[in-house]
C-alpha positions in Angstrom: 130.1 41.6 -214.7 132.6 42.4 -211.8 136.3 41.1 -212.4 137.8 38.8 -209.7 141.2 37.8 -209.0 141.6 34.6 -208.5 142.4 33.4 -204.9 145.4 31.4 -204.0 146.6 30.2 -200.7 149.9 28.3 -199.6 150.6 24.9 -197.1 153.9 24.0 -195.9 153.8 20.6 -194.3 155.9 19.1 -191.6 159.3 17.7 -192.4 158.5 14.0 -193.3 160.1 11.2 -191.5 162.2 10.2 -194.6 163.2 13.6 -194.8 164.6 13.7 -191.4 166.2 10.4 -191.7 168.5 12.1 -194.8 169.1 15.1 -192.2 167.0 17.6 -194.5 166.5 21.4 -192.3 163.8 22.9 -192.4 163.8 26.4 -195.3 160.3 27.4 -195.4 158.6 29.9 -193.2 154.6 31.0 -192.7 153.6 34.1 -191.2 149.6 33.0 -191.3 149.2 36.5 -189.8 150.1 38.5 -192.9 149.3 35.8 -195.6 153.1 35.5 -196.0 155.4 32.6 -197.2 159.1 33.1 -196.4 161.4 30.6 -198.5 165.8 30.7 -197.5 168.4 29.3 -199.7 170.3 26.7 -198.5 173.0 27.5 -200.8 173.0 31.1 -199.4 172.2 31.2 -195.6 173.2 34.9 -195.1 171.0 36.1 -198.1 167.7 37.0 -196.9 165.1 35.1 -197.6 162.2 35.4 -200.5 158.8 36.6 -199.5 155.5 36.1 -201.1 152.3 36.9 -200.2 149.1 35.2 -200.6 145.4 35.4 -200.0 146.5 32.8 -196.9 149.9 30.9 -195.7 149.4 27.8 -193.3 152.0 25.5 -191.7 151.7 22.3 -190.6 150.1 22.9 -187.5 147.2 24.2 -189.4 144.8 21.6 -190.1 142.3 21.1 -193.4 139.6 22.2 -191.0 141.2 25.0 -190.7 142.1 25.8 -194.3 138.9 24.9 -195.3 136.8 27.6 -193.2 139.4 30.4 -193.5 139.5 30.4 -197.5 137.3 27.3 -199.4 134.3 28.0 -197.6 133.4 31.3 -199.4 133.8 30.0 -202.6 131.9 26.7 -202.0 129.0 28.7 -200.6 128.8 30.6 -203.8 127.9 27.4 -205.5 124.4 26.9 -204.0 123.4 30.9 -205.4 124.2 29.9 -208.7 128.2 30.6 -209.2 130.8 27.9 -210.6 133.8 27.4 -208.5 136.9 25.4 -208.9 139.4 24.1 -206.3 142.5 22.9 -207.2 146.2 21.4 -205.5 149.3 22.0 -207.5 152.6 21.4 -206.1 155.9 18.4 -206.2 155.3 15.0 -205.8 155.1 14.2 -202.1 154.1 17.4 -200.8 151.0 17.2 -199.6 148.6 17.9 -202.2 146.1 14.7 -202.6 146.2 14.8 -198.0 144.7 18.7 -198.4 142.0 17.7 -200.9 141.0 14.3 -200.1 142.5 14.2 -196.5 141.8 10.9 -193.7 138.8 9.7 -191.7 140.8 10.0 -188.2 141.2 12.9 -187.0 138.2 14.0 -188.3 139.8 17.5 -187.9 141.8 16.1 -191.0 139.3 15.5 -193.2 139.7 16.7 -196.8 138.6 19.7 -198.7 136.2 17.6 -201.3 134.7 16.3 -198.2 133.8 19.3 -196.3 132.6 20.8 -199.5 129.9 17.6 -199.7 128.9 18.5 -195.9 129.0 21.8 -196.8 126.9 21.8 -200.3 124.2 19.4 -198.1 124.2 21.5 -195.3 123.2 24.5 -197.6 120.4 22.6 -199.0 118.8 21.5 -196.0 118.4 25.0 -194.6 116.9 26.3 -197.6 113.7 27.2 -198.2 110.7 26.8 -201.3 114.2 25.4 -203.6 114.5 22.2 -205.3 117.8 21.0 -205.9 119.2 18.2 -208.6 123.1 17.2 -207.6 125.2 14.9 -210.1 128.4 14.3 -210.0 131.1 13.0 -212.1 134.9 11.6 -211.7 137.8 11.4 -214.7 141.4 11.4 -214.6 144.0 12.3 -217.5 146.2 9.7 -217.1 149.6 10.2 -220.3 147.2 13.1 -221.9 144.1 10.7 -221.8 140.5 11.1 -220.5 139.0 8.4 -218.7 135.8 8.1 -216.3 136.5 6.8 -212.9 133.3 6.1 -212.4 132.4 4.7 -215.9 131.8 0.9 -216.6 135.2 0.7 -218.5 137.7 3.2 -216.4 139.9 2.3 -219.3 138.1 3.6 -222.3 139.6 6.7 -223.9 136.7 9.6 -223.9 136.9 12.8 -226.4 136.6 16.3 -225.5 133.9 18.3 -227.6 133.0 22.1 -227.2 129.4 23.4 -227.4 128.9 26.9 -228.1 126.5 27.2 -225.1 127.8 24.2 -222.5 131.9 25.4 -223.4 134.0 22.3 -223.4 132.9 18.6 -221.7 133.6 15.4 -222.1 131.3 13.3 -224.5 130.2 10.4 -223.0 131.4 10.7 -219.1 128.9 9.5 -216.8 126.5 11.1 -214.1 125.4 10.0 -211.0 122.5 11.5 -208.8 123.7 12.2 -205.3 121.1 12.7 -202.6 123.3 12.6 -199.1 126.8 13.3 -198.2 127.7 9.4 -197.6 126.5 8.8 -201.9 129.1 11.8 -202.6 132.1 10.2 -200.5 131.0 6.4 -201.7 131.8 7.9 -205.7 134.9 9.7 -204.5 136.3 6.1 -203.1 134.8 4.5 -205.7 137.0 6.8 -208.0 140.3 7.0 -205.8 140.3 3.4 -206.2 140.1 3.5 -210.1 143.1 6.3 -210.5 146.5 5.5 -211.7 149.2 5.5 -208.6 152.1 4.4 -208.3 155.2 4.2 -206.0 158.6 6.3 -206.7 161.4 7.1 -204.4 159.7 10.4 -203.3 156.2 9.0 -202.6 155.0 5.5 -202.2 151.6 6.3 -203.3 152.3 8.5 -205.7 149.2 10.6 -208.1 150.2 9.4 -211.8 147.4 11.5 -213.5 145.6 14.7 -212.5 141.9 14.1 -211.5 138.8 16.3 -211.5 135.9 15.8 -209.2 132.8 17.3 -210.3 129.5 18.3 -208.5 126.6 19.9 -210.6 123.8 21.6 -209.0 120.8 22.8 -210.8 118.5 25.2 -208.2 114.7 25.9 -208.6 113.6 28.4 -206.7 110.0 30.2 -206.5 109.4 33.8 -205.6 106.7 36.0 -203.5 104.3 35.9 -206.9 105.1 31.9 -207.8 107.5 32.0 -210.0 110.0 29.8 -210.5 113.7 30.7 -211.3 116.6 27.9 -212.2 119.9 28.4 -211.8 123.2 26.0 -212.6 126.3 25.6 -210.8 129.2 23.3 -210.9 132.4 22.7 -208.1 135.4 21.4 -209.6 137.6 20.1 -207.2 141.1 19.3 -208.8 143.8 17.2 -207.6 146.6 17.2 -210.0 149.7 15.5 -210.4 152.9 16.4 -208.9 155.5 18.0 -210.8 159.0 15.9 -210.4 162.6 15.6 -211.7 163.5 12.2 -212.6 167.0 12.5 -210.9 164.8 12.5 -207.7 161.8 10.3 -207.8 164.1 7.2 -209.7 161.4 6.9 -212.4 162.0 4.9 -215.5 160.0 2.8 -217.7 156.6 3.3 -217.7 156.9 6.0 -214.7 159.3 8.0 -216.6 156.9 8.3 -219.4 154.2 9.2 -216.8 156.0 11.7 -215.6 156.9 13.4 -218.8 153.0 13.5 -219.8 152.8 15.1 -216.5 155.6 17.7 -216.3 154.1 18.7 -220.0 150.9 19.1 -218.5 151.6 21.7 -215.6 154.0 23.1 -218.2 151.3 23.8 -220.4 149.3 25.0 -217.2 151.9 27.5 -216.4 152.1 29.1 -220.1 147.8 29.9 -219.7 148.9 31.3 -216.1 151.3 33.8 -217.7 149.4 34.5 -220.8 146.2 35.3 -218.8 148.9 37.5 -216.1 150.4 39.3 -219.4 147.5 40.3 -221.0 148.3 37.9 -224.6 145.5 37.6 -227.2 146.2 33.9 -227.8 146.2 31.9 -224.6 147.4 28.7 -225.4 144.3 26.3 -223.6 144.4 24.2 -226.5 148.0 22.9 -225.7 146.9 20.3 -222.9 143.2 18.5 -222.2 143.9 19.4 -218.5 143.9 23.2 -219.8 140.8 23.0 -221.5 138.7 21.2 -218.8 140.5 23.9 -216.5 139.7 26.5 -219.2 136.6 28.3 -217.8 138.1 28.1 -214.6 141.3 30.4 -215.9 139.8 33.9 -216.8 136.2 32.4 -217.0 132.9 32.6 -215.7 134.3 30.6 -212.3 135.8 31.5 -209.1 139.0 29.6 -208.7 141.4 28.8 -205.4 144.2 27.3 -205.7 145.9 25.5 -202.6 149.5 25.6 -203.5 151.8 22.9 -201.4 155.4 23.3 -200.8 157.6 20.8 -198.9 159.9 22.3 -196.5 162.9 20.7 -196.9 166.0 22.2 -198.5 166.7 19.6 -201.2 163.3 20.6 -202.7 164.2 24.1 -202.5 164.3 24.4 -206.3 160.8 22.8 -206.5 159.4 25.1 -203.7 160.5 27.9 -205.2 159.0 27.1 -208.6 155.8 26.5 -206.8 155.8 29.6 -205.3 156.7 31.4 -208.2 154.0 29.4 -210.2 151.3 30.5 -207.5 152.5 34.2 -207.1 151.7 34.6 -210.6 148.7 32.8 -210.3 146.9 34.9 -208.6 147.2 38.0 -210.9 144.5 36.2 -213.0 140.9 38.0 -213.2 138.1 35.9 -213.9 134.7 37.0 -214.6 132.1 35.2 -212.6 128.0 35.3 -212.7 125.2 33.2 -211.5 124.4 31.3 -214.4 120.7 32.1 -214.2 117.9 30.1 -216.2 120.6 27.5 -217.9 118.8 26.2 -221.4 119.8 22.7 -220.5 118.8 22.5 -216.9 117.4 19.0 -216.4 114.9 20.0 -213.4 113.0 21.8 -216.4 112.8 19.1 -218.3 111.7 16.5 -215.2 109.1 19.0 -214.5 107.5 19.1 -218.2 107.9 15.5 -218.4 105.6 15.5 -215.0 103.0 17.8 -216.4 102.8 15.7 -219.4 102.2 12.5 -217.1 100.0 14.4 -215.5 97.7 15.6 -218.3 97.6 11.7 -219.6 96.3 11.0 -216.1 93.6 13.4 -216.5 93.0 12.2 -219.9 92.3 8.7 -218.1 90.7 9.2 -214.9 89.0 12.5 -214.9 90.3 15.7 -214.5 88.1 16.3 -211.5 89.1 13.0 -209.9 92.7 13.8 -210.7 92.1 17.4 -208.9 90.4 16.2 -206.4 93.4 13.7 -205.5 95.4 16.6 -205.5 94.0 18.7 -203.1 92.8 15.4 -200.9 96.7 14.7 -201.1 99.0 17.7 -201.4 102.8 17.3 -201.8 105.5 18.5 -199.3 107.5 21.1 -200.5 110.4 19.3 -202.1 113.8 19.6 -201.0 116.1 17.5 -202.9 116.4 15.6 -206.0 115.2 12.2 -204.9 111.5 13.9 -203.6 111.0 15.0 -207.6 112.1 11.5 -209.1 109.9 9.5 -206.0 106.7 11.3 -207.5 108.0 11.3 -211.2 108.3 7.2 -210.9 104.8 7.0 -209.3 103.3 8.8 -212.1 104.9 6.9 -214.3 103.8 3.4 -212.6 100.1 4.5 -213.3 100.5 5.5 -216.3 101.6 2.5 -217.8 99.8 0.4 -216.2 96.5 1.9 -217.3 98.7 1.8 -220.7 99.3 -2.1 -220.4 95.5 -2.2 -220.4 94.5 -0.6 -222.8 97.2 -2.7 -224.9 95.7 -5.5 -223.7 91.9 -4.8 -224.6 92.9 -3.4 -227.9 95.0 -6.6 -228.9 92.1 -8.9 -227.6 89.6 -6.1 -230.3 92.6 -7.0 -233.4 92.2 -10.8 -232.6 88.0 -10.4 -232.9 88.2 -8.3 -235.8 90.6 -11.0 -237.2 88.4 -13.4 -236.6 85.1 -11.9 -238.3 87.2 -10.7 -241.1 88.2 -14.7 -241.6 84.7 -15.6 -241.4 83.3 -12.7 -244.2 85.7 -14.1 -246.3 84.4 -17.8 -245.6 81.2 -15.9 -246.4 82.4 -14.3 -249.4 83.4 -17.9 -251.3 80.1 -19.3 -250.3 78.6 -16.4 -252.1 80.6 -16.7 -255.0 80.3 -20.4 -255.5 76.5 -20.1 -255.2 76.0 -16.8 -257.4 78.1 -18.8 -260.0 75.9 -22.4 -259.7 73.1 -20.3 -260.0 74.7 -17.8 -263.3 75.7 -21.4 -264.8 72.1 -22.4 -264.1 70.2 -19.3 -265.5 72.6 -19.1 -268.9 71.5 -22.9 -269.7 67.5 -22.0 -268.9 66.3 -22.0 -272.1 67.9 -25.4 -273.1 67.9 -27.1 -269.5 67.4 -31.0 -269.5 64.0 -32.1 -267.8 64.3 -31.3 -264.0 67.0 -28.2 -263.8 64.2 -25.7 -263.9 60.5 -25.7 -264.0 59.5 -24.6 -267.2 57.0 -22.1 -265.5 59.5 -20.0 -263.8 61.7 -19.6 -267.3 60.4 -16.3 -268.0 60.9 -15.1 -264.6 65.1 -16.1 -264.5 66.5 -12.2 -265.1 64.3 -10.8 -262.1 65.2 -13.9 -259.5 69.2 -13.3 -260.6 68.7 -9.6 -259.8 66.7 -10.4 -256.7 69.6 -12.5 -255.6 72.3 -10.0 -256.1 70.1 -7.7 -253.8 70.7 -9.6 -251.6 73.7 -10.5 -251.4 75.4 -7.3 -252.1 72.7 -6.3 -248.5 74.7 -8.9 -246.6 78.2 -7.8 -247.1 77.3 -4.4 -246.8 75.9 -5.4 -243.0 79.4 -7.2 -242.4 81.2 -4.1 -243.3 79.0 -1.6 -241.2 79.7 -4.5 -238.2 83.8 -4.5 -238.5 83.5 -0.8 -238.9 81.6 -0.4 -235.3 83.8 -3.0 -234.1 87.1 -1.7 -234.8 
């Protein structure tokens, strides 16, 4: 398993127009050519200024486009052969981060990084060949150190994180969705925009108050030259957290100050894994924030990780932009280890597939096996491409079989209501029987001193043999009702 450093690229964005209203100058410099990010202090104008280099630098007359193709698209093509990936923005408050992954409609030139990678992933499928593919994705925030699902039925409930020896860590009970087109990807991402915590402070009037994880799971089945099939798994996290911020500069109090503390712990704890992983420690300290744990495989795990660092370039956030920078420099020093993940235990396409072979066989049971072969070959299915294909013939199976199940359930409840009804009348039967066998005991004990005109006085002698004659034949008729609920049931 081949080491690979994680990749990490910088944006410098224009000055904003509140920035220019205080009179802020412009400190940050990108040479895009060499990868290189050039930072001056204010404070110092004759010092030269601090350069760091990056697997790509980009000002603000780069677009996302742009960014996107030069160093996301690699990474996001991995994920449909079978390798995680995880994208993620860090950076202040206000510079730039949640415009880079989630971007605007217009320009479309604009458009964000979690966007393209939909179009991207789609595009990917569409061109591939004798491959199904099964795409589910999920939305949660960490909003003050607490899970939630954007995308759940209560965006407020409080989820858990568990770890599985196999799966790693999840969250236990977040919710999946089945995407089949890129328009069902961005409807969940707006759907989860809408449900995140924001929030206006003097630095940003729409400003991220949690750090939030997009995921998109892909499971692949693919079939070889001799027919067989191979699965593979794959997940794209794409990560927009939180700005860091100083409380002197966004004016947050109350509820925001508290918000901002959860965050600034957050990235704090982030930074500690980054420099434990960078160091070489035994202990890396994952276990100190829920962000670093979700993020866990994606620092020094089986995942390959970019991280879009954003710096403003003004010089009152010079101390911020240089802490970014520093934060990203070290960053990228971290090796991860990834592989396809190749025949996954869990992979639900297996399990759709022997729950169709099942339905299948209980056809055949029904209908013939030659009838249900012969449909086969009379109608045989298109190779599938995408998830919705597999579940369209899954449901029809399903419709048939329970209907032929419904009736059967109906002809065997209309059998239980006959068989109820002869066993009512054998026991009718049964008292008749009784009440005659004991007229006629009462009748045979009393024979030899019977008042004129119980018994004729000829057929005394014969009363043992006509009792036993009698019980013949009675004990012959229930046997018959018995043999008759026995065929019937």
């Amino acid at each position: 398993m081949a080491a690979e450093a994680v990749k990490v690229a910088v944006r410098c964005r224009p000055l904003s127009g509140r920035e220019e209203a205080r009179g802020c100058r412009a400190i940050v410099g990108v040479d895009s050519a060499r990868a290189r990010c050039l930072l001056r202090n204010p404070a110092s104008p004759t010092e030269p200024p601090r350069q760091f280099f990056f697997d790509g630098a980009f000002s603000g007359e780069h677009s996302t486009e742009h960014i996107y193709n030069e160093i996301a698209y690699p990474l996001v093509e991995g994920i449909t052969e079978g390798y995680n990936g995880t994208i993620f923005a860090y950076g202040q408050t206000g510079s730039g981060k949640s415009f880079t992954m989630q971007g605007v409609v217009d320009p479309s030139s604009q458009k964000g990084i979690i966007s393209r990678a939909f179009e991207h992933i789609f595009e990917s499928i569409q061109c591939a060949e004798n491959a199904k593919f099964l795409l589910r994705a999920s939305c949660l925030e960490i909003y003050n150190e607490d899970i939630r699902d954007l995308l759940g039925a209560d965006t407020k409930q409080k989820l858990e994180l568990k770890e599985h020896p196999e799966q790693g860590v999840y969250v236990k009970g977040l919710s999946l969705h089945a995407v089949h087109s890129v328009a069902q990807c961005e409807q969940l991402m707006d759907m989860g925009c809408r449900n995140r915590a924001v929030g206006f402070t003097l630095m940003n009037k729409d400003s991220s108050r949690s750090h939030s994880i997009f995921t998109v799971r892909m499971e692949i089945c693919t079939v070889d030259e001799r027919g067989q099939e191979h699965l593979r798994a794959a997940k794209l996290n794409l990560v927009d957290l939180a700005g860091s911020e100083r409380q002197s500069r966004t004016g947050a109090t109350g509820e925001r100050l508290k918000e901002a503390t959860k965050i600034n712990l957050s990235l704090s704890a982030l930074g500690n894994v980054i420099s434990a992983l960078v160091d070489g420690r035994c202990h890396i300290p994952y276990r100190d924030s829920k962000l670093t744990r979700l993020l866990q495989d994606s620092l020094g795990g089986n995942t390959r990780t970019l991280m879009v660092a954003c710096v403003s370039p003004a010089d009152d956030s010079y101390e911020e932009s240089l802490s970014t920078l520093r934060y990203a420099n070290r960053a990228k020093n971290i090796r991860n280890k990834p592989c396809i993940n190749e025949d996954p235990k869990d992979a639900l396409l297996r399990e759709y597939q022997e729950e169709i072979k099942k339905l299948r066989a209980i056809l055949a049971e029904q209908t013939g096996t030659s009838d249900l072969a012969a449909h086969l070959v009379a109608n045989p299915a298109p190779p599938v491409k995408i998830q919705v294909d597999l579940e369209a013939e899954k449901q029809l199976i399903r419709e048939e079989y329970e209907e032929r199940l419904t009736r059967l359930q109906a002809s065997y409840q209309a059998e239980q209501a006959s068989r109820a009804r002869l066993e009512k009348d054998i026991s009718s039967l049964r008292d008749v029987f009784d009440l005659k066998v004991s007229a006629i005991e009462d009748l045979l004990r009393k024979g030899a001193g019977v008042e004129p005109g119980w018994l004729p006085q000829s057929l005394l002698p014969y009363a043992n043999v006509l009792q036993h004659l009698l019980y013949r034949w009675i004990i012959h008729t229930i046997t018959r009702c018995k043999m008759d609920i026995a065929l019937t049931s």
